[in-house]
N, C-alpha and C positions, 0 to 999 in steps of 0.2 A: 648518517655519515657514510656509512658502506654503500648505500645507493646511488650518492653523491657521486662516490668514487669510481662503483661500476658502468656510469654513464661518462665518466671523463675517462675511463678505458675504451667505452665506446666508441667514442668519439676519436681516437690514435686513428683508425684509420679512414677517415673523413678527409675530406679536400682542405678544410680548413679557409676558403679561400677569402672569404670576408677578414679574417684575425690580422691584426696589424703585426710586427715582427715581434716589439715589449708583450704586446698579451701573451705569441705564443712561446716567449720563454716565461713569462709566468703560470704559463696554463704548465709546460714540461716540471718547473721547480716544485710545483706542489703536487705533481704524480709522483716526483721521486722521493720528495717529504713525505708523502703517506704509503707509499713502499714498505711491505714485511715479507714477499715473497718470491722467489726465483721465478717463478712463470708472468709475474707481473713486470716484473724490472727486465725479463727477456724483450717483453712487448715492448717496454718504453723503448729497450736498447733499439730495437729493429725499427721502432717507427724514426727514431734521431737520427739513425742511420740512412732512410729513404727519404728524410726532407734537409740531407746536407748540412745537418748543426751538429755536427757530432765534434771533426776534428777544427772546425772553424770555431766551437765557441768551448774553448777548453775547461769553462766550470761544469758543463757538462761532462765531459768524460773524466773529470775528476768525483765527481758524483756519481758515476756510474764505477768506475774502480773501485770506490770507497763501498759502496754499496755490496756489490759482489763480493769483495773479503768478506764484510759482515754478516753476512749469509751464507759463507760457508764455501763460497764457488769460486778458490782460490783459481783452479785451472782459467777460467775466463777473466778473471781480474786481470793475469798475467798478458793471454793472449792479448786479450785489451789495451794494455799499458805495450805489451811489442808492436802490434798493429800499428801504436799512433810512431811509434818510434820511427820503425820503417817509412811513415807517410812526412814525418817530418825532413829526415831523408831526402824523399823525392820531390818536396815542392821544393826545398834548399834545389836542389840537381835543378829543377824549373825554376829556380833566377825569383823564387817570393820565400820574403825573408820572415823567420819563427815570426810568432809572437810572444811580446817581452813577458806578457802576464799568462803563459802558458806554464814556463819553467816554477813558476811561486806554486801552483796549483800541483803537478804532478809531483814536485817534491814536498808537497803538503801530506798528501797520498802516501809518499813513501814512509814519511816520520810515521803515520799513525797507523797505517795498517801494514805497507808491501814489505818496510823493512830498509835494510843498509846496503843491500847489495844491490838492488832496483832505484836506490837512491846515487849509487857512486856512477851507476850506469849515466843516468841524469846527467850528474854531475858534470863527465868525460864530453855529457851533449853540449850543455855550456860552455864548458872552456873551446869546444870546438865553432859554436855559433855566435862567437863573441860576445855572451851577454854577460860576463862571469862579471865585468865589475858595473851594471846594474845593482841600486839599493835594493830593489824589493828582492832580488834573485839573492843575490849575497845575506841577507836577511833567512829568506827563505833556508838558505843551505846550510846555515848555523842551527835554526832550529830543526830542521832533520836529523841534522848528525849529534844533535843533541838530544833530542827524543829516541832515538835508537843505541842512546848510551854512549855514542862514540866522543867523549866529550875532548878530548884532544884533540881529533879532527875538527870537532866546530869550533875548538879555539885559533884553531891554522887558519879556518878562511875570513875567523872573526880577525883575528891580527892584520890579515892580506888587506880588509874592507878600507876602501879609499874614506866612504863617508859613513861614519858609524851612530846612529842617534839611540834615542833612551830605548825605544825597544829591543835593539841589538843586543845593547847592554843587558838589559832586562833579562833577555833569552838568558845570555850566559851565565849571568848569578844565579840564575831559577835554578838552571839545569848543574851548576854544582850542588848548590842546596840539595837538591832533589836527589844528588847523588851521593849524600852523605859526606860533601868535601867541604864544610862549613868556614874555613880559614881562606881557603881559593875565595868562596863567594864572596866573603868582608874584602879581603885586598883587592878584589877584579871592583866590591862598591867603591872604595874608598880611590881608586886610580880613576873611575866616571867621576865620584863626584871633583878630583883635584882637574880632568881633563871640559868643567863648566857644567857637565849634568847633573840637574838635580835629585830625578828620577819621580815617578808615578808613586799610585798605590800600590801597586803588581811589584814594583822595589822593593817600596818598603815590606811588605807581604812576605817577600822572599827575605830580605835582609833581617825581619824579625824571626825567621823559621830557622834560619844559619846560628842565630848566636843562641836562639834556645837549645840547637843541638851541644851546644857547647857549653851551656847551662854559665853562664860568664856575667854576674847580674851586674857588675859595673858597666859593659857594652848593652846592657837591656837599659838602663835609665838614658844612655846615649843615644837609642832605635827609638827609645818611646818622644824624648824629645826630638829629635827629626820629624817625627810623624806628626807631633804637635806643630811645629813651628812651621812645615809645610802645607799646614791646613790639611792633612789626611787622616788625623785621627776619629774625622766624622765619619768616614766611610765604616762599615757594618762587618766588610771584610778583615781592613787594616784593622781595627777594633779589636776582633778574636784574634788576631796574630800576637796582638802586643799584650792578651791576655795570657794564651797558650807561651807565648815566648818567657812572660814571670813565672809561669807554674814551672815550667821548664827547668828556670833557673832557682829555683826553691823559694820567689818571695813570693806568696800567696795572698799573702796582706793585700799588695800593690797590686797584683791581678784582681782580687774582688774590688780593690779602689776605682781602676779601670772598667771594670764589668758596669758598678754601681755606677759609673757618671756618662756612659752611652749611652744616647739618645733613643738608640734604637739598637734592638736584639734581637737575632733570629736564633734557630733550635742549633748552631753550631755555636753562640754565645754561649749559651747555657750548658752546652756539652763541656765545651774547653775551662770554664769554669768549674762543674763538677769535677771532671779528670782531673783537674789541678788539686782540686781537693782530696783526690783517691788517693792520685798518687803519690799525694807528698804526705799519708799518712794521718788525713784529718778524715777518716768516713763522717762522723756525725757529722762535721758544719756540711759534707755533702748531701746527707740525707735532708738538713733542715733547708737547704738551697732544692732540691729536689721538692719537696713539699711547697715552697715556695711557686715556683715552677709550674706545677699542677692548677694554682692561681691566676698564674698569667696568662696572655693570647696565645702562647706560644706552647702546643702539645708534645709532652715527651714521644720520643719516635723509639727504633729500636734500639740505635746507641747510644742514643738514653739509659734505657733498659742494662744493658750491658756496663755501662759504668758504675750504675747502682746496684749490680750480681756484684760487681766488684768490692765496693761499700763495704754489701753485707756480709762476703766471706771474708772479708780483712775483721771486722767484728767479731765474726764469730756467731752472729747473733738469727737464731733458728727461728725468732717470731717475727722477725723483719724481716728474716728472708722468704720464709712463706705468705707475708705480707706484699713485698714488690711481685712477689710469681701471680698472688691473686691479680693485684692491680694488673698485670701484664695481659691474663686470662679474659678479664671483666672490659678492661677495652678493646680487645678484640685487635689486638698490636698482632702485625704479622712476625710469627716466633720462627727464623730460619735455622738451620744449622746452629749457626754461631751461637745464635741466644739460649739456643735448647742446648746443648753443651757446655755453654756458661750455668746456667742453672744448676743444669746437674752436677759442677764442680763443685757450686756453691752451696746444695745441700751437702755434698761431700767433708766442704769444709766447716759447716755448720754444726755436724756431728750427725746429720741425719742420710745414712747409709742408703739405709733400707728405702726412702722415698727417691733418691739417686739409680737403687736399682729398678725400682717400678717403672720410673721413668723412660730408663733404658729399654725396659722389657717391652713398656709401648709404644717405642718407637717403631715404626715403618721398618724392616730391616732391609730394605731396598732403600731407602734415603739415610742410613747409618755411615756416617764418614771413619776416615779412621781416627779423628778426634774425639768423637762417642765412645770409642772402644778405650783409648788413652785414657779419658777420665774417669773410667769406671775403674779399670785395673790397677790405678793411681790410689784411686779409694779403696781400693781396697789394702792396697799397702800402706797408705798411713794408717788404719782403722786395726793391722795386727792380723787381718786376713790376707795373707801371703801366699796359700795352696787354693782360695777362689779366685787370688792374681795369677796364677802359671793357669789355671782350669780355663779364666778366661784369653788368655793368651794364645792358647794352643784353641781353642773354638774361633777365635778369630781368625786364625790363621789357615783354619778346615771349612770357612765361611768363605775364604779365597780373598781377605784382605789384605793386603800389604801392610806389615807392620812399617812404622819410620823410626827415626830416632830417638823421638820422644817417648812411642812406643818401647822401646829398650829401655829408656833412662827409667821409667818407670816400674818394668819388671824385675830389673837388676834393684832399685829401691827397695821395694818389696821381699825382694831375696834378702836385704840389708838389713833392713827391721825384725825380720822374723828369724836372721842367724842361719840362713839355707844357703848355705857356703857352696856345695856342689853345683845345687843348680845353680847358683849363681853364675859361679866359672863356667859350668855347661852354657850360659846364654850367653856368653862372654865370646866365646870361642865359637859361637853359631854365628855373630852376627855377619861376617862376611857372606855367610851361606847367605842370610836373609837379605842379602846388599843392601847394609847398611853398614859405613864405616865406622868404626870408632872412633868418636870426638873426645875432648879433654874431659866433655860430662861424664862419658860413661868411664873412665880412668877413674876420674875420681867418687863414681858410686862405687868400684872396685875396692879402690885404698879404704875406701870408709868399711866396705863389707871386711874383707879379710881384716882392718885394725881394730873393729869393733869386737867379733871373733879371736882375738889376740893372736891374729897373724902378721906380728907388724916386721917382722923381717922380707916377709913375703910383702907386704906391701909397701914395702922401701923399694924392693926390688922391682916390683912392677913399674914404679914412678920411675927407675931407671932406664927403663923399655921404653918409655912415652919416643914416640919421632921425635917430636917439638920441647918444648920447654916446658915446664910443667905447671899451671893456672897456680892463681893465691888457692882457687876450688881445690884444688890435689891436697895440696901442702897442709888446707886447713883442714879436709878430711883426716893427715895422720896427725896432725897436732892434736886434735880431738880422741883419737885413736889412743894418743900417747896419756892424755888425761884420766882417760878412764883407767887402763893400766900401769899407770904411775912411771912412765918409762920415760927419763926425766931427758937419757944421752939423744935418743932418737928426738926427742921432745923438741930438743936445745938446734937439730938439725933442721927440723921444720920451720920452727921459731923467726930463726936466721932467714930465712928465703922469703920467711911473709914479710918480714919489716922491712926486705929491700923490696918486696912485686909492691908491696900495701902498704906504706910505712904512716900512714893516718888511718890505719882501722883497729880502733880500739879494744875490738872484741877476742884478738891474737897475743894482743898483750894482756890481758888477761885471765886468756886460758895457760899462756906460760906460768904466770905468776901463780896459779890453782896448781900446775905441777909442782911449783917450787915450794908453796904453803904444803901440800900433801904427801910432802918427803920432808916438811917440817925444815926448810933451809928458809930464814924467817930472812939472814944477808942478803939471800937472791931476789927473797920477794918485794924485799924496797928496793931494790935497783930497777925492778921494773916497774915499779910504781911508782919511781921518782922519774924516770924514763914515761910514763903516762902524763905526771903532773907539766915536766918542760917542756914537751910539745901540745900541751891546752887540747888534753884531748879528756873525753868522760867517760866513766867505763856505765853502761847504759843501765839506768833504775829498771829495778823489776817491778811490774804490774802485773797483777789480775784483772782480769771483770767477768761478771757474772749477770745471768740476766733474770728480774725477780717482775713477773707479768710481763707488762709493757718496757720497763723501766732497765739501765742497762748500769751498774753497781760497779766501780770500779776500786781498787784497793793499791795502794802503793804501803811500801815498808816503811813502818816510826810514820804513818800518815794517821793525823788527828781532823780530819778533812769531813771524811764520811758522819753523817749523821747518826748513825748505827757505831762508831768504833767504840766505846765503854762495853756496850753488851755483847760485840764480838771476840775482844778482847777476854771478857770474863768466860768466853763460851770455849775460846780455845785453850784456855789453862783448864776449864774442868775436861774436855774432850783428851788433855795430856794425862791426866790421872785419872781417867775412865781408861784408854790407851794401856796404861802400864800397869794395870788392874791384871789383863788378860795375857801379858806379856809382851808388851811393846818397851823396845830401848831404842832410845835416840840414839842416831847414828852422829857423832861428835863430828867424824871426819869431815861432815858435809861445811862444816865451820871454819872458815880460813883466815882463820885470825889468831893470832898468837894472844889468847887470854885463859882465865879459866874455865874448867869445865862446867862449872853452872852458869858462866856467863856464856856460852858456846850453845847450854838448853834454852836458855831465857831465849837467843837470839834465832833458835829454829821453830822455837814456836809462832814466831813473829814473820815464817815463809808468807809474802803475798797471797800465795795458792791454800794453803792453810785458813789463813782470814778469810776466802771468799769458799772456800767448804764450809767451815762454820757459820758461814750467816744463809748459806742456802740451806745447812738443819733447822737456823731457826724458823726461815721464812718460808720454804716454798714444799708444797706439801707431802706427805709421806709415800704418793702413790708416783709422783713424780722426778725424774732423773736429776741428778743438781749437775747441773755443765757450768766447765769454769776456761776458760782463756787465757794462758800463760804467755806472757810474748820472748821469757827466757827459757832452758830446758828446764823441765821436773828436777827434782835435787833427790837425792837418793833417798832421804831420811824423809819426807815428803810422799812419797811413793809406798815405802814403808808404810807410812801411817795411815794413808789413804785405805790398804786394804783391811787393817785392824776399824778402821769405822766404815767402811762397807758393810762390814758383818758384824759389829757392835750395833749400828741404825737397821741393818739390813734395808742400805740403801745403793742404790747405781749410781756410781759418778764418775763422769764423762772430765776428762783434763783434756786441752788443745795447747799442748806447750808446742816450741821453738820448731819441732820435726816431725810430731805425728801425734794420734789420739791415744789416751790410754782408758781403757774401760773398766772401771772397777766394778766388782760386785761378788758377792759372797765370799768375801777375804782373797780372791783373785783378781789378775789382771789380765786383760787384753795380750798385753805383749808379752807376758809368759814371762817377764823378769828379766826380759831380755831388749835395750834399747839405747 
C-alpha cells in the first residue's frame, strides 16, 4: 500500500495528459484519503494549484482546509480559506457568479474544524452573494452554528429558511440534544412532526437520546412506538437508542425486551445493554449478559471493559475483579488510560490497595494523567491512610502535575476520614493558589470534615459563606454531622432545606428521625415516619454480601432466604457470648426503637454485617481476610464487635459500608475509631 502511494505521488508531477477530467479527481480524492502528512498534503496542495482545480472545484479546498487543521497547520488552513475568500472577491468584481455548492462546503469546514468566527465570515459572504436563501447553503448554516454550539444562531437562520425539510429539522433537534437541552428537542420534534414531517432514523436516534436525558419513561414507550410504527425499529442504530433511552429511564426490563427482539446487534447493543444494567444497580444480570457476550459474534472491546470495572466495584467483589483484569490481559484488549485507571479504582474499591498501588508504581510515569494520581490518593482516603494521601499529593505536585478539582475533592476526603482538620482547612485555603476554584463538592467535604470533628457551629458558618446556594451535598453533610453528635437544633436546620431542595429522598428523613429516636423524643420520630409513610416513600433495607470462593452470599435483615441462615444465626448468638466473655457490651443506642432492652440486643445481633462475619468464620478459611459489603454505614455497636472478634478469631476483616473501608485486625481498626 505505501508503494502504491509513493508512485501516485510520483506521478503529481506528470503531464497527465492522457487522464480524462473524472479519473483525475478521482486519482486527487484518494491522495488526500490516504494523506497523514504535512509534506505530502503540501505536494498535493501545489500540484491542485498548478493544474487550476483548486478554487474551481471547491471539495477540493475543503479537503485541503480540513486536512491541514488536522494536522496541526492551523496557519495555512487559515491562509487557505483567506486566499479563496479574496479570489471569490475578484471573480464576483469579473462579472462570474460563486458557485452555489461552494458555500455548503466551506461552511462544512468551519462547523468541524475552523470554528465560528471563520464560519460568521462565510456567512456575511452569502448574505452578500445572494445565495442566503438557497436550501443546501441555509441547511449548511444551521449545522455550523450548530456544531460550533451557537445553537441560537442556528435557530435564527433555521426560523429565516423559506424551505425547511426533515434534515434541517433533524440538525436542530440533534444539536439541542447534544447540548443537553432535552425539552427544546421534544417541542422543535413535536412542531416537525404537527408541520407534516415525519422524520428518519437520525430523529428518532436523537428524539430517543432527549427523553432518556430526562429519564421520562411514559415519553419512552411514546419514542419506542414511533420508531415501531415507522418502520425504524429494524435499523441497529435506532435499536440501541430505544435500549439506552429505557435504561435511562429506569425500565430495564423493557430495554433487555428491546435488546432480546433485534434482529441484529453490534458491540454498541451490548454496551448500552450492560450500562443499563450498571447503572441502574443490577451488576450480576450484567456480569451474566457479559459472559453471554463472550459467546456471541460480537467481541467485548474496551468499553466493554470499562462497564464491567464498573460491575465489579459496585460488587465489591475481588475475585471477579481480578477475573475481568485477567480476561482483559489474556485478549490482548488495548488498556489506555481510561481502562488502566478504571481498574485500579476498582481494585481500590474491591479492598485490594496494595495491587492498585503496584499498579500505579508500573505505570510509565511519562503516560501517568492526572486521573492516575486521583485514584490512588482517593484510595488511600477511604482505606484510613490519610498521611500516604497528603505524601502523595504533595509528590504529584513536585512531579509538576497539575492537580484539578477532583484532585482536592479527594484530598479534603481523606483529611475527613482520618479527622486531620488542619490540614484540611490548610488545603482549603491553598486551592486558589493551585487554580482551582471551589465548587459546592469541596464546601461540602468541608461541612462533613469540621461536623464530623464536632465543629458544627463552624460548619454552619461556612455553609453561610457558600457564594451560591447551598447543594442537598452541604445540608446532608451537617445533617449527618448533627447525627453523630446528637445536635438535634442544628439537625431540625438542616432537615428543613433537604425536604424543600429533595423532598423524595428518603434517606434525610431518616437520618432526622435517628436524631429524634437518639434524644429518645419517640413524638418526633412518628411525625417523621408518618411524613415517610404519606409520600410512598421506603426508607432503604440494609444488605450485606460477602464473597465465599467463586460464589457471592448476600444477607438482608429477618432474611430466611439464605440457604446457611439456621447455622448463622446459631453462630451469631454464640460469637455474642464469646464477645461479652472478654468484655464486650452492646451498644443499645444503636437501636432506634422505642422497646426493651433485650429486645434492642436480640435486634443488633441481627446487623446484616454481623450475619455475613459470622458465616465467613464458618466458611472461608483461617489464613484468609473475611470481606464483607455494606451498602448502608457501619453502626457503632457493630464496629465495636467487629474488633473484639478480630482478636477473639485472630482474623482481618475487611468492611466496605456506605463511605469508606474499615480494616479490622488485632482488636483494632483502620480508621482509628474515627468515621
Amino acid at each position: 500500500m505505501e508503494g502504491l502511494k509513493n508512485r501516485a505521488l510520483h506521478h503529481l508531477s506528470q503531464p497527465h495528459k492522457g487522464l480524462l477530467l473524472p479519473s483525475l479527481h478521482h486519482f486527487y480524492d484518494h491522495l488526500l484519503q490516504c494523506c497523514t502528512s504535512l509534506t505530502t498534503l503540501k505536494l498535493i496542495h501545489s500540484s491542485l494549484s498548478t493544474r487550476g482545480f483548486l478554487f474551481h472545484t471547491p471539495h477540493f479546498l475543503a479537503r485541503l482546509v480540513i486536512l491541514y487543521s488536522k494536522l496541526g497547520d492551523l496557519h495555512s488552513a487559515r491562509s487557505l480559506f483567506d486566499h479563496h475568500h479574496h479570489h471569490q472577491r475578484h471573480t464576483q468584481r469579473m462579472g462570474v457568479a460563486a458557485n452555489n455548492f461552494t458555500f455548503p462546503f466551506v461552511l462544512k469546514v468551519c462547523g468541524s474544524e475552523l470554528g465560528v468566527v471563520f464560519g460568521k465570515v462565510v456567512h456575511g459572504q452569502v448574505l452578500r452573494s445572494g445565495f442566503a436563501s438557497g436550501v443546501f447553503v441555509e441547511a449548511a448554516m444551521v449545522d455550523m452554528y450548530a456544531k460550533c454550539g451557537e445553537i441560537r444562531d442556528a435557530h435564527e437562520v433555521f426560523d429565516q429558511m423559506l424551505v425547511r425539510d426533515v434534515v434541517s429539522w433533524t440538525t436542530m433537534i440533534t444539536r439541542y440534544e447534544q447540548s443537553e437541552r432535552p425539552l427544546e428537542a421534544l417541542m422543535l420534534f413535536r412542531k416537525m412532526q404537527e408541520e407534516g414531517f415525519l422524520g428518519d432514523e437520525i430523529t428518532a436516534i436523537s428524539v430517543a437520546s432527549a427523553v432518556g436525558q430526562l429519564g421520562d419513561g411514559m415519553l419512552a414507550e411514546s419514542v419506542h412506538g414511533y420508531a415501531v410504527l415507522n418502520g425504524f425499529i429494524g435499523d441497529v442504530s435506532v435499536g440501541n437508542s430505544i435500549v439506552g433511552m429505557y435504561a435511562k429511564c429506569g425500565n430495564v426490563d423493557m430495554a433487555r425486551l428491546v435488546f432480546d427482539r433485534m434482529e441484529e446487534r453490534d458491540g454498541i447493543s451490548w454496551n448500552a445493554m450492560l450500562s443499563g444494567y450498571t447503572q441502574n444497580g443490577r451488576p450480576t444480570d450484567a456480569l451474566s449478559l457479559f459472559n453471554q457476550m463472550q459467546s456471541s459474534e460480537c467481541d467485548p472491546n474496551p468499553v466493554t471493559a470499562l462497564i464491567m470495572v464498573s460491575a465489579c466495584s459496585y460488587l465489591g467483589s475481588m475475585h471477579l475483579g481480578r477475573k475481568l483484569h485477567n480476561y482483559v490481559i489474556s485478549s490482548k484488549m488495548e488498556m489506555d488510560n481510561n481502562l488502566r485507571n478504571a481498574i485500579m479504582d476498582m481494585y481500590v474499591k474491591c479492598g485490594d490497595l496494595d495491587t492498585a498501588v503496584e499498579m500505579f508504581n508500573n505505570f510509565d510515569p511519562a503516560k501517568r494523567d492526572v486521573s492516575s494520581w486521583n485514584v490512588l490518593i482517593s484510595g488511600y482516603g477511604v482505606h484510613g491512610r490519610a498521611k500516604e494521601a497528603l505524601e502523595l499529593f504533595s509528590r504529584m505536585q513536585m512531579e509538576g502535575v497539575e492537580p484539578n478539582d477532583i484532585t482536592l475533592t479527594s484530598v479534603l476526603s481523606a483529611c475527613t476520614h482520618a479527622g486531620l482538620i488542619d490540614e484540611g482547612r490548610k488545603c482549603f485555603a491553598d486551592m486558589t493558589k493551585l487554580s482551582v476554584r471551589p465548587e459546592m463538592k469541596h464546601y461540602a467535604c468541608m461541612v462533613d470534615m469540621l461536623g464530623r470533628a464536632g465543629c458544627l457551629n463552624e460548619a454552619f458558618s461556612l455553609i453561610k459563606e457558600i457564594p451560591s446556594q447551598p447543594s442537598d451535598e452541604v445540608w446532608g453533610a451537617l445533617l449527618l454531622a448533627c447525627r453523630i453528635h446528637g445536635n438535634t437544633e442544628l439537625g431540625e436546620i438542616a432537615a428543613n432545606h433537604l425536604f424543600q431542595l429533595d423532598p423524595e429522598h428518603t434517606g434525610y428523613y431518616v437520618l432526622m428521625s435517628n436524631i429524634y429516636a437518639a434524644s429518645k423524643k419517640w413524638k418526633e420520630v412518628e411525625k417523621v415516619r408518618h411524613n415517610i409513610r404519606s409520600r410512598g416513600l421506603k426508607k432503604p433495607a440494609a444488605f450485606s454480601v460477602i464473597e465465599f470462593g467463586t460464589e457471592v452470599h448476600g444477607f438482608h435483615t429477618a432474611d430466611n432466604s439464605s440457604p446457611y441462615y439456621r447455622e448463622v444465626y446459631r453462630k451469631v448468638e454464640s460469637l455474642a457470648i464469646e464477645m461479652k466473655m472478654v468484655g464486650y457490651v452492646p451498644d443499645l443506642s444503636c437501636v432506634l426503637h422505642d422497646v426493651e432492652p433485650e429486645d434492642k440486643e436480640h435486634l443488633l445481633n441481627y446487623h446484616t454485617e454481623k450475619l455475613a462475619v459470622a458465616f465467613g468464620i464458618m466458611k472461608i478459611d483461617q489464613g484468609m481476610a473475611i470481606q464483607v459489603t455494606k451498602n448502608l454505614r457501619i453502626c457503632h455497636d457493630c464496629h465495636w464487635a467487629f474488633k473484639f472478634i478480630s482478636s477473639l478469631y485472630s482474623r482481618k476483616i475487611i468492611v466496605r459500608d456506605a463511605n469508606r473501608f474499615h480494616h479490622f485486625q488485632g482488636g483494632m481498626c483502620s480508621c482509628g475509631d474515627y468515621w
